[in-house]
C-alpha positions as CSV (number, residue, x, y, z in Angstrom):
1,X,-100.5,19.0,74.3
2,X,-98.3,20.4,69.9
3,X,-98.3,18.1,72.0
4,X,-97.8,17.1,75.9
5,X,-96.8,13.7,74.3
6,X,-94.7,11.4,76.1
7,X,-96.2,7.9,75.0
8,X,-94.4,5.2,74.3
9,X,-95.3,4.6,71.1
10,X,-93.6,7.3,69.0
11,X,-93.0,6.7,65.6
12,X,-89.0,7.4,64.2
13,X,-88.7,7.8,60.5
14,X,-85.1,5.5,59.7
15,X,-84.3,5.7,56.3
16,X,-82.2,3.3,54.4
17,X,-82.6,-0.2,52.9
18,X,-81.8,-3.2,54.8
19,X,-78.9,-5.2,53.0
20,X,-79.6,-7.8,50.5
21,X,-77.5,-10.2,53.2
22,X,-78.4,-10.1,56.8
23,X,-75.6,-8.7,59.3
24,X,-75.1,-10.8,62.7
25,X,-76.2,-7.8,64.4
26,X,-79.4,-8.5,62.1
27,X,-79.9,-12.0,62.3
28,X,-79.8,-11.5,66.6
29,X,-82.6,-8.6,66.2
30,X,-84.7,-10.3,63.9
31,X,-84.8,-13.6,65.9
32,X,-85.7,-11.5,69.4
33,X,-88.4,-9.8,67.2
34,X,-89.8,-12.8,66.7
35,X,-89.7,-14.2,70.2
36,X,-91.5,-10.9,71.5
37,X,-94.5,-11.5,69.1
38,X,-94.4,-14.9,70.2
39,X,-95.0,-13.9,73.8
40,X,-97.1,-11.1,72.8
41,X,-99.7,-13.5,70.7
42,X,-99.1,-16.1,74.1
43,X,-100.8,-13.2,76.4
44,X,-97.0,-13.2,77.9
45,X,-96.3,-9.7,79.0
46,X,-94.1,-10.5,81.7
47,X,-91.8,-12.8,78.9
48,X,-92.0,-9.8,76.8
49,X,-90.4,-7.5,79.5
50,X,-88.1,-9.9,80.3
51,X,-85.9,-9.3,77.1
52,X,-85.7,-5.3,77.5
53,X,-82.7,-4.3,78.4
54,X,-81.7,-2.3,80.8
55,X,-82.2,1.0,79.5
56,X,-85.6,0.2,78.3
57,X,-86.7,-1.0,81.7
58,X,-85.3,2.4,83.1
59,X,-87.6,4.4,80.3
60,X,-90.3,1.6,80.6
61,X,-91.2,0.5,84.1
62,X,-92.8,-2.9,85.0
63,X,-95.8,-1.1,85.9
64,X,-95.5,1.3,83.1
65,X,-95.4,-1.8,80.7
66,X,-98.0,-3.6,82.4
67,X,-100.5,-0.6,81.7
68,X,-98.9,-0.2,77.6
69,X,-99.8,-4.1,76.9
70,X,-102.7,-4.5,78.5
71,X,-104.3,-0.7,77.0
72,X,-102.5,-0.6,73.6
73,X,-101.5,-3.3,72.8
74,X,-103.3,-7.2,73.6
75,X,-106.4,-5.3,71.6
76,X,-104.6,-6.1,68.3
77,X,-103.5,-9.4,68.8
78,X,-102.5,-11.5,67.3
79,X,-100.3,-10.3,64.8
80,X,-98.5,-12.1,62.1
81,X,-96.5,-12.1,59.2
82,X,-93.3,-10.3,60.5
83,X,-90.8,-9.1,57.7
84,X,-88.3,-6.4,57.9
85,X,-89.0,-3.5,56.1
86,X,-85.8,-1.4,57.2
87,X,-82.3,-1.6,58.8
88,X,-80.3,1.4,60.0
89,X,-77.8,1.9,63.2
90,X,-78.3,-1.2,64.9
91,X,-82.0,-0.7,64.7
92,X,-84.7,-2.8,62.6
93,X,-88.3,-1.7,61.4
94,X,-90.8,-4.4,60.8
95,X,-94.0,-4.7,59.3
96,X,-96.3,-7.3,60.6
97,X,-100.3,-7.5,59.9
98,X,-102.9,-8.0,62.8
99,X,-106.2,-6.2,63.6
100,X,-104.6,-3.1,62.5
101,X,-101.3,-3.0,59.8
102,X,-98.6,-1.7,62.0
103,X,-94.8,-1.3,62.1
104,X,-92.5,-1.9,65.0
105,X,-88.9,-1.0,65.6
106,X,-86.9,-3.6,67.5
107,X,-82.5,-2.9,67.7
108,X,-80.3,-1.1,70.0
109,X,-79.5,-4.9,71.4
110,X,-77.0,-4.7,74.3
111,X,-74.2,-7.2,75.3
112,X,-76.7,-9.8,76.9
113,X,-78.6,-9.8,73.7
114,X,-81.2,-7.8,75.2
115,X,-83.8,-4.9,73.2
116,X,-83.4,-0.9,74.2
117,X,-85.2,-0.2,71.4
118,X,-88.8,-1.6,71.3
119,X,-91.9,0.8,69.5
120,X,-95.2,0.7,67.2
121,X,-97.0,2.5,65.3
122,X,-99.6,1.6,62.7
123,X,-98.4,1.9,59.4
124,X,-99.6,4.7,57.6
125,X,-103.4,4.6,56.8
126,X,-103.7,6.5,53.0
127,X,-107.1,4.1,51.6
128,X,-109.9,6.4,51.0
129,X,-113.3,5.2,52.9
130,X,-116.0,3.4,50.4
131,X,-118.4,5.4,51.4
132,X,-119.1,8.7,51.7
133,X,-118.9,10.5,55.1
134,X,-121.8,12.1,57.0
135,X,-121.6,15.8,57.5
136,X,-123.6,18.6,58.1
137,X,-122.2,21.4,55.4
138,X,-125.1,22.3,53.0
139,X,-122.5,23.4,50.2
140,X,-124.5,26.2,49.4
141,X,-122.1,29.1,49.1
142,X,-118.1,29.7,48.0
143,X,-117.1,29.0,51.7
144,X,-118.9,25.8,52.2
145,X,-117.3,24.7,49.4
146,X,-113.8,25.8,50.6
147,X,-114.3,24.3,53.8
148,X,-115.6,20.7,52.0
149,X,-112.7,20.8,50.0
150,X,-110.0,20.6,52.6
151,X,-112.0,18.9,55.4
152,X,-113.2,15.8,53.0
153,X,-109.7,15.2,52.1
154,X,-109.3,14.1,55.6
155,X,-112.6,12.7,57.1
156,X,-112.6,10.1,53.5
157,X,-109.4,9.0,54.3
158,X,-109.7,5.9,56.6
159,X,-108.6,5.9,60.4
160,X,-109.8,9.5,60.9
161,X,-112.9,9.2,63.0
162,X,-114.7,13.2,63.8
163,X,-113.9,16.3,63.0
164,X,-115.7,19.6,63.7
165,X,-114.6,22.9,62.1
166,X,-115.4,26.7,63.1
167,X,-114.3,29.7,60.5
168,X,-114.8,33.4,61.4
169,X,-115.0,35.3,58.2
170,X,-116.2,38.5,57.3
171,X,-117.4,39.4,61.0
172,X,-119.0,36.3,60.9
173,X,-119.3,32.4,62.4
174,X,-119.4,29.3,60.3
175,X,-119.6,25.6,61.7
176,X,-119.4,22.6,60.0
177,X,-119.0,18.9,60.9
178,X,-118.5,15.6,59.6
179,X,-118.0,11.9,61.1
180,X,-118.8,10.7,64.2
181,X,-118.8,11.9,68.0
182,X,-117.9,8.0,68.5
183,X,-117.1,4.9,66.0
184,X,-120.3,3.0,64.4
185,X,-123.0,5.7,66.3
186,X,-123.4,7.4,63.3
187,X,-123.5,10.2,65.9
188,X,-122.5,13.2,63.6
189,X,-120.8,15.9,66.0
190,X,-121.4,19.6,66.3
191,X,-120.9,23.2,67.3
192,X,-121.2,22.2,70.9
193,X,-119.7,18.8,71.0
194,X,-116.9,18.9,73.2
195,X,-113.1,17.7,72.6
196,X,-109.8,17.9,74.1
197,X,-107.8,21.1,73.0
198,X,-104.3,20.0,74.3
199,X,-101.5,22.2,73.8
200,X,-104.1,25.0,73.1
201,X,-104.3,25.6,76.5
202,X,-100.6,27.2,76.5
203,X,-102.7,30.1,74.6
204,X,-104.4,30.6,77.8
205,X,-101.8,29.9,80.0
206,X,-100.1,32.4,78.6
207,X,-102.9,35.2,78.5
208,X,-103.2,35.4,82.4
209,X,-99.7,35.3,82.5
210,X,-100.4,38.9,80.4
211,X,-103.1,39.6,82.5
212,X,-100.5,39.3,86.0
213,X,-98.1,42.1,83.7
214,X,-100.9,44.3,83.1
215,X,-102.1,43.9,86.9
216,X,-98.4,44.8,87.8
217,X,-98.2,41.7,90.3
218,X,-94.4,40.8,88.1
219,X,-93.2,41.9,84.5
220,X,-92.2,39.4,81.7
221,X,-88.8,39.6,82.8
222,X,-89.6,38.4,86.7
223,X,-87.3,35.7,87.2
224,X,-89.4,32.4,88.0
225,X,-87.0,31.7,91.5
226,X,-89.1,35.0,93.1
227,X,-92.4,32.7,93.2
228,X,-90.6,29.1,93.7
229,X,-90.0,27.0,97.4
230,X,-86.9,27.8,98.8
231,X,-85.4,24.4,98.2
232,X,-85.9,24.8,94.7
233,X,-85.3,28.4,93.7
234,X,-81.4,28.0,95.5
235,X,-80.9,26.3,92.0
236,X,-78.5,28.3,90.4
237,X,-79.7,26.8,86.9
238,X,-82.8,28.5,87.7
239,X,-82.5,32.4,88.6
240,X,-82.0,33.3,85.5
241,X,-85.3,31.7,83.7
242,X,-88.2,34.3,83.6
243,X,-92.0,34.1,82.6
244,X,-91.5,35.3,79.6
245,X,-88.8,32.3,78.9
246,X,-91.4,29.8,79.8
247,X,-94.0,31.5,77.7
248,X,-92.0,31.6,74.0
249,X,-90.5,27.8,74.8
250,X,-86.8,29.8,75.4
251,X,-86.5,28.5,79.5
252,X,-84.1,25.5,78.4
253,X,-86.2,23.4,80.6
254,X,-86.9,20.0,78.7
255,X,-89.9,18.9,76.4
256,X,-91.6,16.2,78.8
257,X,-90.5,15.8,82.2
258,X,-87.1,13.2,82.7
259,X,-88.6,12.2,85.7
260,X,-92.1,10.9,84.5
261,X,-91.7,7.5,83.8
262,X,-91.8,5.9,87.3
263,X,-95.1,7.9,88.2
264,X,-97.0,6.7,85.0
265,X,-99.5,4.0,86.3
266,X,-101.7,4.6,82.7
267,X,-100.2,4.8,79.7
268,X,-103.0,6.5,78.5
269,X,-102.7,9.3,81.2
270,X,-99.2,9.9,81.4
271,X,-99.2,12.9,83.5
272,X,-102.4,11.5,85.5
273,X,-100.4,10.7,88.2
274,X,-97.4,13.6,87.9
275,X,-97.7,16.0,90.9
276,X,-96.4,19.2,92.2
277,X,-93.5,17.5,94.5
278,X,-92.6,15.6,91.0
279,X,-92.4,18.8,89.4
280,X,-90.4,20.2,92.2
281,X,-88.3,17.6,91.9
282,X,-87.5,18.1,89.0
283,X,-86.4,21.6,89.1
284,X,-84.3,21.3,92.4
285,X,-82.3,18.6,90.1
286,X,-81.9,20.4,86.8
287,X,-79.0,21.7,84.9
288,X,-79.1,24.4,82.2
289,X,-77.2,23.3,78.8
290,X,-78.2,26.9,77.5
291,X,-78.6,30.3,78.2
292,X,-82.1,31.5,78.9
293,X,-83.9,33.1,75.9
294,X,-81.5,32.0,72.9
295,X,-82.6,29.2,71.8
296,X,-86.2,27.4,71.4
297,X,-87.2,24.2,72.7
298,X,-91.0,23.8,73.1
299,X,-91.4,22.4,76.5
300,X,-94.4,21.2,78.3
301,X,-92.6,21.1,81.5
302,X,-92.2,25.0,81.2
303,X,-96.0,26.0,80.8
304,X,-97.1,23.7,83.2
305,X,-94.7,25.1,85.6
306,X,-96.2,28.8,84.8
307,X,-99.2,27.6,85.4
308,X,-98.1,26.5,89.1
309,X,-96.1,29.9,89.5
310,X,-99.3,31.8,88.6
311,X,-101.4,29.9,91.5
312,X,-98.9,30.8,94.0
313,X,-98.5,34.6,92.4
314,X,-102.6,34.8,92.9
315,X,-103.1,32.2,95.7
316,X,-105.8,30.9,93.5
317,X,-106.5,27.3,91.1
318,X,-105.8,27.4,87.9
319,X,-108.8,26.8,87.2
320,X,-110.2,29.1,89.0
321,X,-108.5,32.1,87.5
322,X,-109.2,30.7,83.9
323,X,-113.1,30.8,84.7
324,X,-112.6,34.3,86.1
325,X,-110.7,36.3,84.0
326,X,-111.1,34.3,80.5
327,X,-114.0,31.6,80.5
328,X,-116.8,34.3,81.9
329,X,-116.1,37.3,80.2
330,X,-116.3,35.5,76.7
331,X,-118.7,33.3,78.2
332,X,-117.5,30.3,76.7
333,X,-119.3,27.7,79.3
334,X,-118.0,25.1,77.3
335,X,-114.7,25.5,78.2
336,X,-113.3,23.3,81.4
337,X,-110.0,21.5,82.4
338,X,-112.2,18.6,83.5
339,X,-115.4,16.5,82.5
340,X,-118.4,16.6,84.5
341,X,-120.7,14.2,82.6
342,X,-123.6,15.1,84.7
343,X,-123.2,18.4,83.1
344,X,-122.2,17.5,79.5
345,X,-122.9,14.6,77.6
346,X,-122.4,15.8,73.6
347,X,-118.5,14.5,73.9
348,X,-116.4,13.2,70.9
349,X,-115.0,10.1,72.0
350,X,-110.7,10.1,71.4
351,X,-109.1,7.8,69.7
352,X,-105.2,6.6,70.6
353,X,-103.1,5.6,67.6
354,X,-104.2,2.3,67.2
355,X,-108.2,3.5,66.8
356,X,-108.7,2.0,70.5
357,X,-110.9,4.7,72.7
358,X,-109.4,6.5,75.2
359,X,-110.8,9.1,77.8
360,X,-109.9,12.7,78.0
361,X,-106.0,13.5,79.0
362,X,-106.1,14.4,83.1
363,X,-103.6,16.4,83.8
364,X,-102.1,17.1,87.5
365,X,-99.0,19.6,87.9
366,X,-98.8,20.5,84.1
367,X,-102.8,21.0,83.7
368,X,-101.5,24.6,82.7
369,X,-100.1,23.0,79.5
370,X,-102.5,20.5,77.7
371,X,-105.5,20.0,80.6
372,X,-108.2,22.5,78.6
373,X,-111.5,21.1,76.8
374,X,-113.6,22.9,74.6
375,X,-116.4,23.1,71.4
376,X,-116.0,24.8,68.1
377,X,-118.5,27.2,69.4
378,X,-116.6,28.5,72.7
379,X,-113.4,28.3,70.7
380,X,-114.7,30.7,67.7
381,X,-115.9,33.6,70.4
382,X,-111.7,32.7,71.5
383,X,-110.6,33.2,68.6
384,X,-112.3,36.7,67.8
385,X,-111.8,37.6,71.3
386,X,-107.8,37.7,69.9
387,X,-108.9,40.0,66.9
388,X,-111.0,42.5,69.0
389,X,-113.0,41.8,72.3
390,X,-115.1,44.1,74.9
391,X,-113.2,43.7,77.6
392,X,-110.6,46.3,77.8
393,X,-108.1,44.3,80.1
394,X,-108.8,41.5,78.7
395,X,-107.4,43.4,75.3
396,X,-105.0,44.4,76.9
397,X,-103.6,41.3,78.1
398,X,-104.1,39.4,74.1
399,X,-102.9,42.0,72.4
400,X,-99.4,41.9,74.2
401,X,-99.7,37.5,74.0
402,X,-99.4,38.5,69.9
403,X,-95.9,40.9,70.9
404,X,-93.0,38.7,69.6
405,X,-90.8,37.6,72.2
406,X,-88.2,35.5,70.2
407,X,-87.7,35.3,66.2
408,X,-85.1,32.9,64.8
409,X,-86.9,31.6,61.8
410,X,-88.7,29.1,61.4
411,X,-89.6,29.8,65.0
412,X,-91.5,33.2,65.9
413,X,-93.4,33.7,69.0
414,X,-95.4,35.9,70.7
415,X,-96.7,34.6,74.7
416,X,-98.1,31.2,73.7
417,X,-98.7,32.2,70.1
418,X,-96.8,31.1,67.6
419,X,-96.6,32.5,63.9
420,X,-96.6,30.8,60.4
421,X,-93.3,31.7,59.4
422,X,-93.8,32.3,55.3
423,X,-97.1,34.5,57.0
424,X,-96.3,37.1,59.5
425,X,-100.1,37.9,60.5
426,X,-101.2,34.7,61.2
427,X,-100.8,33.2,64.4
428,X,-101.0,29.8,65.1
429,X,-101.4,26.8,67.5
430,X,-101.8,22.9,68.0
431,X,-102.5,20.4,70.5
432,X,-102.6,16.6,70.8
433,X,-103.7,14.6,73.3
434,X,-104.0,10.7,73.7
435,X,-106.8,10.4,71.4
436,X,-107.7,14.1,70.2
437,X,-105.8,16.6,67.4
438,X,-106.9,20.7,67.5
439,X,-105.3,23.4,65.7
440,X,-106.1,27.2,65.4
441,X,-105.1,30.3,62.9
442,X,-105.6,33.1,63.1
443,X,-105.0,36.4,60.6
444,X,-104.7,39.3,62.5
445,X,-104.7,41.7,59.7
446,X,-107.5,40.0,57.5
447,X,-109.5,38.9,60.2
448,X,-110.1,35.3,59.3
449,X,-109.7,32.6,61.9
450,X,-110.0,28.9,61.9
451,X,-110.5,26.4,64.1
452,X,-110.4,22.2,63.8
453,X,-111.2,19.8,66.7
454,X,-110.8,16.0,65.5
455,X,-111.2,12.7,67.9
456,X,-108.5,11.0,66.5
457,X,-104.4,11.7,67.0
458,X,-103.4,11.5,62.9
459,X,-103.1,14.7,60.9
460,X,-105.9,16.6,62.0
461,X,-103.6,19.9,63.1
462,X,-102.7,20.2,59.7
463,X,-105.8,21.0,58.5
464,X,-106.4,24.4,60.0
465,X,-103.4,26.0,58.1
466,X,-103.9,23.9,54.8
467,X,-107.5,25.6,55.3
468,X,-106.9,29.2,56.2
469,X,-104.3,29.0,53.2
470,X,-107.2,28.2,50.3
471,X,-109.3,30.8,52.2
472,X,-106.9,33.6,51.8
């Protein structure tokens, strides 16, 4: 979910050089940094929490933290060798060495000497791999070539696990794939191996949301109160939001919901355990900054709430209409918003961050958003379906998803699409997920489309464009 990301590790770029004598401020931050890996490399999470302050612990719940250290972080201890790289704003960056190199931001300390800013990140993994990477492009042709170009340049470069590429060109379908479906398998993934699409799924969402306009059962311009509880549509912050505002990210509603962090139990999942009545909640209690459809602000919240709308405007799942009126007709059986490993086993396992496995996002209220997985080889009959399909409704209902809605460079936006702003026929989309990357592009007028599925969270969603460019 370009992405659904509300993790706790999130890296912040602070520029500036630390000063060649240490502040007080400094000196304080440095000294707490060291306690915490103290406790950290003592198995002492509850020590550790201990010296949040309090606007941490309201971000960061005991429960919440319990699930972070135990998942993310007690699998690369111990670490050592702490020395400050940065200091900015009350706010230090460190680099210390452990199973993986990683940096970690300590600061913001309040009055009781206490941490409100506490996160990691590995540092940034550039070291090519020693040897070369399985794959299974024959580099016969121009394309192959083309593809092995672009796709080497990531799978070589260390950290990157699996990636798995589909191009339609010239009318017709190309796969390739290098890596592995999962670390030291020598498992090399393809056409049907199946990963986590993320924030892909707004593409869909956003297609039966076209499909509801064609049917006549609202317009674009519905407002979203018509199809909400009573007790949350007498929000006056909310009558004037419509579909189409929660389609092109112009609703005002926020990125990741404010009121997540006390239902995370997983810090893996961190929407596992966020339902309807949390989402509800939500709404009854929000207050609009801006006016509707003038400025963007991509927002989970607001597809995963279209998603809801759209069950209660058909009185079906979502998953239920996605099988009907998308999944069947381009019979793409690949394609599910949850795993049933009785019925597929040829999954790419995700990796997190800090290379550590972790399962396929689940998804509750805002499965609409980020819930979707899917292969190369459902996703290419997806992506010509948005070019030309059979299925006259079904046209219907893509071709308006590529209307633009909202264009204030460098954002442009159909339903769920977004375009390349320095290429007007190209739409485009990303996802990322705890421990998967995806990206599509697609040129409308030249009728090329691309699609990359990785396993791991680094750059893999840059590869799509970087590849449909050399293409062109």
């Amino acid at each position: 979910m370009p992405n659904i990301n509300s993790r706790l590790f999130i890296f912040l770029l602070l520029l500036g050089l630390a000063s060649c004598k240490p502040t007080s401020s400094e000196q304080k931050t440095t000294a707490i940094a060291k306690l915490t890996i103290r406790y950290m490399n003592e198995n002492k999470p509850d020590s550790v929490y201990l010296l949040f302050g309090e606007a941490l612990r309201k971000q960061i719940p005991v429960v919440r933290w319990a699930s972070i250290y135990k998942k993310q972080i007690s699998g690369l201890l111990p670490l050592r060798d702490l020395s400050l790289v940065t200091w900015k704003d009350s706010i230090g960056i460190y680099k210390v060495t452990g199973k993986i190199p990683l940096q970690i931001m300590f600061g913001n300390m309040d009055k009781n000497g206490k941490m409100n800013t506490f996160a990691a990140v590995p540092s940034t993994e550039t070291a090519k791999k020693m040897y070369k990477v399985s794959t299974d492009n024959k580099l016969i042709n121009h394309l192959d070539s083309t593809v092995d170009k672009v796709v080497s340049a990531y799978i070589q470069t260390k950290g990157n696990v699996g990636i798995s590429t589909a191009v339609f060109y010239k009318r017709n379908s190309y796969f390739y794939n290098y890596g592995e479906r999962k670390i030291g398998t020598k498992s090399l993934p393809d056409n049907h191996t199946v990963y986590d699409i993320g924030s892909i799924t707004k593409t869909f969402t956003s297609t039966l949301l076209a499909l509801a306009v064609h049917q006549q059962k609202l317009t674009l311009e519905t407002s979203i109160t018509k199809f909400l509880p009573d007790s949350v549509a007498q929000n006056q912050a909310l009558k004037n939001i419509t579909f189409k505002e929660l389609a092109n990210h112009t609703s005002g509603l926020p990125r990741d919901a404010d009121n997540l962090g006390s239902t995370v139990i997983d810090a893996n999942q961190p929407y596992g355990n966020y339902r309807i009545k949390d989402l509800f909640s939500l709404l009854r209690h929000f207050k609009q900054t801006t006016m509707p459809g003038v400025k963007y602000g991509y927002s989970n919240i607001g597809v995963g709430l279209m998603g809801v709308l759209l069950e209660r405007v058909y009185q079906r799942s979502y998953r239920e209409l996605l099988q009907q009126y998308i999944t069947a007709p381009l019979e793409m059986n690949e394609t599910v918003c949850s795993i049933d490993t009785t019925k597929f086993n040829n999954l790419a396992e995700g990796y997190n961050n800090f290379y550590q496995p972790v399962a396929f996002y689940h998804l509750q209220a805002v499965e609409a958003a980020g819930a979707i997985k899917s292969s190369t080889f459902d996703l290419i009959n997806y992506v010509k379906a948005q070019i030309l399909t059979s299925d006259p409704d079904l046209d219907l209902a893509i071709k308006l998803t590529h209307q633009v809605t909202f264009d204030k460079k460098p954002d442009i936006v159909g339903l769920g699409w977004h375009y390349l702003p320095d290429a007007k026929n190209v739409i485009t989309h990303s996802g990322g997920t705890g421990g998967y990357s995806s990206s599509i592009c697609i040129d409308l007028n030249k009728q090329i489309a691309v699609v990359v599925l990785t396993n791991n969270t680094s750059t893999g969603y840059i590869v799509a464009k970087d590849l449909i460019n050399l293409i062109h």
